[in-house]
N, C-alpha and C positions, 0 to 999 in steps of 0.2 A: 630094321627099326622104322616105324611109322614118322611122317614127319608133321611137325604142328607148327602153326606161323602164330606167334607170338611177339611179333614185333609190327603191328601197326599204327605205332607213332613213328616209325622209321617210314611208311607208305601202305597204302591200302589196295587192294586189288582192283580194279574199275567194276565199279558196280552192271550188270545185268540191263537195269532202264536206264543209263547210262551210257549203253556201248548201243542199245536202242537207240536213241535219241540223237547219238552221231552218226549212223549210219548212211540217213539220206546225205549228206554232207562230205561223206568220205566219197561219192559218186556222184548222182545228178546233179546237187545247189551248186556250183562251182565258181560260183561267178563273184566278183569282186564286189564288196558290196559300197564302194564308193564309187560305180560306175552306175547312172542313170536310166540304164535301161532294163529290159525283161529280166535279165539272167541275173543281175542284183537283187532285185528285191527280194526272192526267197533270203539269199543269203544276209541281208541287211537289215531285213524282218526278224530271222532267227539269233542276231546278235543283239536286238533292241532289247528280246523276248529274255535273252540269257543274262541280260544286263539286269532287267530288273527280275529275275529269280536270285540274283546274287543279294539283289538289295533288301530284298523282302525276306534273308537270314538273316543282314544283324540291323536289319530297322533302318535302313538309309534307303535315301533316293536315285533312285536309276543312272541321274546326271553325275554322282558324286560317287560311280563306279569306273574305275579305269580297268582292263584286262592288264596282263604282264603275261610274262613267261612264268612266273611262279613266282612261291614268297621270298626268295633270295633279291629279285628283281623289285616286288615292290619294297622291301625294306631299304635298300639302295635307293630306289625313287626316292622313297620320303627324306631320307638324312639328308644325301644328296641335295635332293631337289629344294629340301629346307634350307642350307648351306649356301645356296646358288639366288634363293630365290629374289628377287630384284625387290621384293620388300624388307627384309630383313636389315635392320639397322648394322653401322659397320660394327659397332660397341658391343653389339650383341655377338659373341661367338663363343659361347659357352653350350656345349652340347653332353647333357648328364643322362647318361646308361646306368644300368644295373647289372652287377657281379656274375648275375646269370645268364646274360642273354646268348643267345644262339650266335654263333660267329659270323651269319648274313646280317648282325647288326652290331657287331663288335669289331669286326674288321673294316668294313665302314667308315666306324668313328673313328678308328686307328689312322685310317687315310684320310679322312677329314684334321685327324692331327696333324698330318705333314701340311697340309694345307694352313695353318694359321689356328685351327680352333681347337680352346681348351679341355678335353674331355674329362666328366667327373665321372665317375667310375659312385656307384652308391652300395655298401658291401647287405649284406641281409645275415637274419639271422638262422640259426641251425635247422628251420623246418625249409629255409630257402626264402624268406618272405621280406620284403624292403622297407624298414620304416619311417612311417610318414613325417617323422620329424627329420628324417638324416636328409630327404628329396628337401622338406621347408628348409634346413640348411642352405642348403645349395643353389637353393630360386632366391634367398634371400640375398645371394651376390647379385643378383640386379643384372645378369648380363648372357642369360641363356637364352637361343633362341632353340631349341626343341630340346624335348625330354620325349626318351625313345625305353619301353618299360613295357617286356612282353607281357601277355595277360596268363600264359601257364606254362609251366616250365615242360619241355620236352623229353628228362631225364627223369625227374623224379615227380611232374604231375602239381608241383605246389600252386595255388591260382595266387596271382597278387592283386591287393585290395585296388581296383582302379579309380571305382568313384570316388574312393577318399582322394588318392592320387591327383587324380584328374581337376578334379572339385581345386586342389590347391595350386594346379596349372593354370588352369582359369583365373583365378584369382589372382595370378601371378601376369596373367595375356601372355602369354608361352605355349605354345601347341602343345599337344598331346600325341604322340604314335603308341601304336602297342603293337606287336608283332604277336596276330593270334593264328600263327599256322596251328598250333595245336588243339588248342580252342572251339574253332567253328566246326560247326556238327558233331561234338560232344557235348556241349555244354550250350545255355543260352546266351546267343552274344549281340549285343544290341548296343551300337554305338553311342545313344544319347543317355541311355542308365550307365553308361562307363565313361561319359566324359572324355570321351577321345576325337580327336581332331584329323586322324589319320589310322585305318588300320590294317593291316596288312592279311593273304588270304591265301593259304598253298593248297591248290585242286586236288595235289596226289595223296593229303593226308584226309579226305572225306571223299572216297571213293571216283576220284575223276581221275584223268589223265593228270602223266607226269609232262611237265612245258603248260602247265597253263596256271596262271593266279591273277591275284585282284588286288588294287589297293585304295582301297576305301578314302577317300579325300574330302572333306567337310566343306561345302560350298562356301567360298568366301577366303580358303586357305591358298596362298597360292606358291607354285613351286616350280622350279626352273627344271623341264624336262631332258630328262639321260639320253634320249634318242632325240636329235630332230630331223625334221622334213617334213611332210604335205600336211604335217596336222590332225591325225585320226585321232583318236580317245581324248577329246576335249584338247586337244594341242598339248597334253602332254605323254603322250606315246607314238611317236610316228612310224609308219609301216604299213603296211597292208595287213588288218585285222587275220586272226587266225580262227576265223568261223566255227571249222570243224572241235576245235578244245575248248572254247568261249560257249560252244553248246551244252559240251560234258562237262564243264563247268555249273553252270546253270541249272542243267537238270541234277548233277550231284549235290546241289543247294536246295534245291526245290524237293529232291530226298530227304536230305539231311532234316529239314523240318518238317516231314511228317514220322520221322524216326526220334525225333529226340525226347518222348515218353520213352522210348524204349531202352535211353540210357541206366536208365534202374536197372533194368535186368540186369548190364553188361557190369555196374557196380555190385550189384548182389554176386556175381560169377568173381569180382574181383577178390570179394570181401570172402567168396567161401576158398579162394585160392589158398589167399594169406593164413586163412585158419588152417589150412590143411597143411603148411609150409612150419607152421609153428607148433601142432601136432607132431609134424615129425621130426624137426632140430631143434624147437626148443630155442632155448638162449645162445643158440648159432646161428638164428637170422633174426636179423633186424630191420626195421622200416628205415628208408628214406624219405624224407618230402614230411609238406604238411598231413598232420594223419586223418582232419576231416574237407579242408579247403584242400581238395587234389583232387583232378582229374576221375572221371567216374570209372575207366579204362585202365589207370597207369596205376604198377606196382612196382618200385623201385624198391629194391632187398638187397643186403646185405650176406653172403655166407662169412660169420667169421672168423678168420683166420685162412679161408681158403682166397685163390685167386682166382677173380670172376670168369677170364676168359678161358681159363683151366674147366672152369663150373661146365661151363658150356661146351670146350671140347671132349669132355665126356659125356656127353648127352647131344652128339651132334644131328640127333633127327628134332631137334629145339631150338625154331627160330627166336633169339632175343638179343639181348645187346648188353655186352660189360660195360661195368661205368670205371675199368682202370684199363690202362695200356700196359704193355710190360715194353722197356725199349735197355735193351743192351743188360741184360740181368735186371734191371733196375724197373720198380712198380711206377709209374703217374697217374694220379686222378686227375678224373675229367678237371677241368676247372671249373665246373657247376657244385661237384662235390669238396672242391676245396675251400671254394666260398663258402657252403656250408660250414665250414671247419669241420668236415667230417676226419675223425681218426684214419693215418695212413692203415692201421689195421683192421679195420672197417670198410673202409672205404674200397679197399684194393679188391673184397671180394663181393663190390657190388652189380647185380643185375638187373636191367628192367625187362620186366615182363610187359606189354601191353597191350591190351584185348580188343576184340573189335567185333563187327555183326556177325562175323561168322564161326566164332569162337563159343566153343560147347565144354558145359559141364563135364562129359566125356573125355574129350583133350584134357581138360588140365587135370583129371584122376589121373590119367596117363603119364600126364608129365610129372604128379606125386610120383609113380611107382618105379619111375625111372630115374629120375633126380641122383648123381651120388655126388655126393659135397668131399 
């Protein structure tokens, strides 16, 4: 059986001008680039350069890019470092998430619970999407200091409205984060049209290396950093920069925005999926997520009555991802689908497909013909 990868919202392969672009760096540039002499400056040069290719994807400035280890790390910065931050009033410790987010910002807040602060939890409704009145709720307690509200969901693709969000954070002088590892280089992400004050960037979901991300910081915010020491990435990253991923980083951004006309296609490839999915079972798959605000890549389906991770071990040359667990006889959905209030019998047989540049019309006839539900 042929195999087809159909899971890159779970990670992407490193792109070609990308494994390019680190190359010198995995050999000659060697050198630290917080040392003043010859053997720096290539490498010092090449992290300025990769700094502002990141910046120049979602519209921010060079200086208000920090590198990390990935989106796990800067999502932690931001909460964290929000939490920490020696501005933050004591009154203030109210920290409101959304029903959906990814667990590198819901476990977080969990530990920021032990810690003293209040977390509101904001639930959404069945397409996955948060509404603007339940967040004005909860700023209207007077006593949050961050609101953390990914911009698209990793499961089912649903986008949430952030300039309305954001617009009412503002108004509120309450930061803004939004964890867009899924986001950037699918879709246009431009921090001052979303109102966001903090946003976070995973390298290995837009063709770079896995260990390397960014987290977007809005000049003027400030936050008490998870590592300390000598002070590299604006004094809130300490360590010795990681040159060689911070390049692949950079240049998989400096990609990413000459590819993102190209996202059509990869939704037109989605959209004859779905049609081809519904051609053959009919009123046995169902959509998940929002069905026009979603991701241009991501198909979350439902087979129903089947169980999704069953869907898939019978079709194992078919990389994709169940949205149920089976633990001890017993089904669980994700808690992305639960928030939805998706039906336990719905929900148990759901799967994301999701596509990416290298994903051909071909494959997914394939994976029509081969499909048994």
């Amino acid at each position: 059986m042929s195999s087809i990868y159909l899971d890159y919202n779970a990670s992407t392969p490193v792109a070609p001008e990308v494994r390019a672009a680190m190359e010198p760096f995995a050999a000659a540039h060697f050198g630290n680039p917080s040392s003043g002499h010859w053997a720096a400056a290539p490498a010092k040069a090449a992290l300025e350069r990769a700094r502002a290719q990141v910046a120049a994807l979602v519209g921010a400035r060079p200086c208000e890019i920090i590198f990390t280890s990935g989106g796990s790390e800067a999502n932690n910065l931001a909460l964290k470092g929000a939490w920490f931050s020696p501005e933050r009033e004591p009154r203030r410790n109210r920290l409101i998430v959304s029903a959906v987010e990814h667990p590198a910002v819901m476990r977080p807040a969990r530990f920021l619970q032990r810690l003293g602060a209040n977390v509101s939890v904001l639930p959404v409704d069945r397409a996955g999407c948060v509404a603007e009145r339940d967040l004005q709720r909860e700023l209207g307690r007077g006593d949050a200091f961050l609101v953390s509200i990914m911009h698209a969901n990793n499961e089912v693709g649903t986008i949430q409205p952030l300039p309305e969000l954001g617009g009412q954070c503002r108004a509120a002088r309450v930061p803004f984060h939004t964890d867009a590892a899924q986001s950037v280089g699918k879709i246009r992400v431009e921090a001052d049209a979303l109102k966001v004050d903090l946003l976070s960037i995973a390298g290995h979901k837009l063709y770079a290396p896995k260990g390397i991300g960014a987290l977007y910081v809005r000049s003027g915010v400030r936050l008490e950093p998870l590592v300390h020491g000598a002070g590299q990435e604006s004094g809130l990253r300490a360590g010795t920069e990681n040159v060689l991923l911070s390049v692949g980083l950079g240049a998989a951004c400096e990609l990413a925005s000459r590819r993102l006309p190209e996202a059509n296609g990869i939704r037109a490839l989605r959209d004859y999926f779905w049609s081809g999915l519904k051609a053959r079972f009919g009123a046995r798959v169902e959509l998940n997520g929002h069905p026009e605000r979603r991701l241009p890549n991501t198909l979350n389906v439902s087979f129903v009555g089947s169980v999704g991770s069953d869907v898939l071990a019978r079709n194992e040359g078919v990389a994709a991802s169940a949205g149920s667990a089976c633990h001890a006889g017993s089904m669980k959905l994700s808690p992305v689908l639960e928030a939805m209030q998706t039906p336990p019998e719905t929900g148990m047989g759901a799967i994301r497909f999701s596509l990416g540049f290298g994903t051909t019309r071909a494959e997914l006839d394939a994976v029509l013909r081969m499909l048994e539900v």
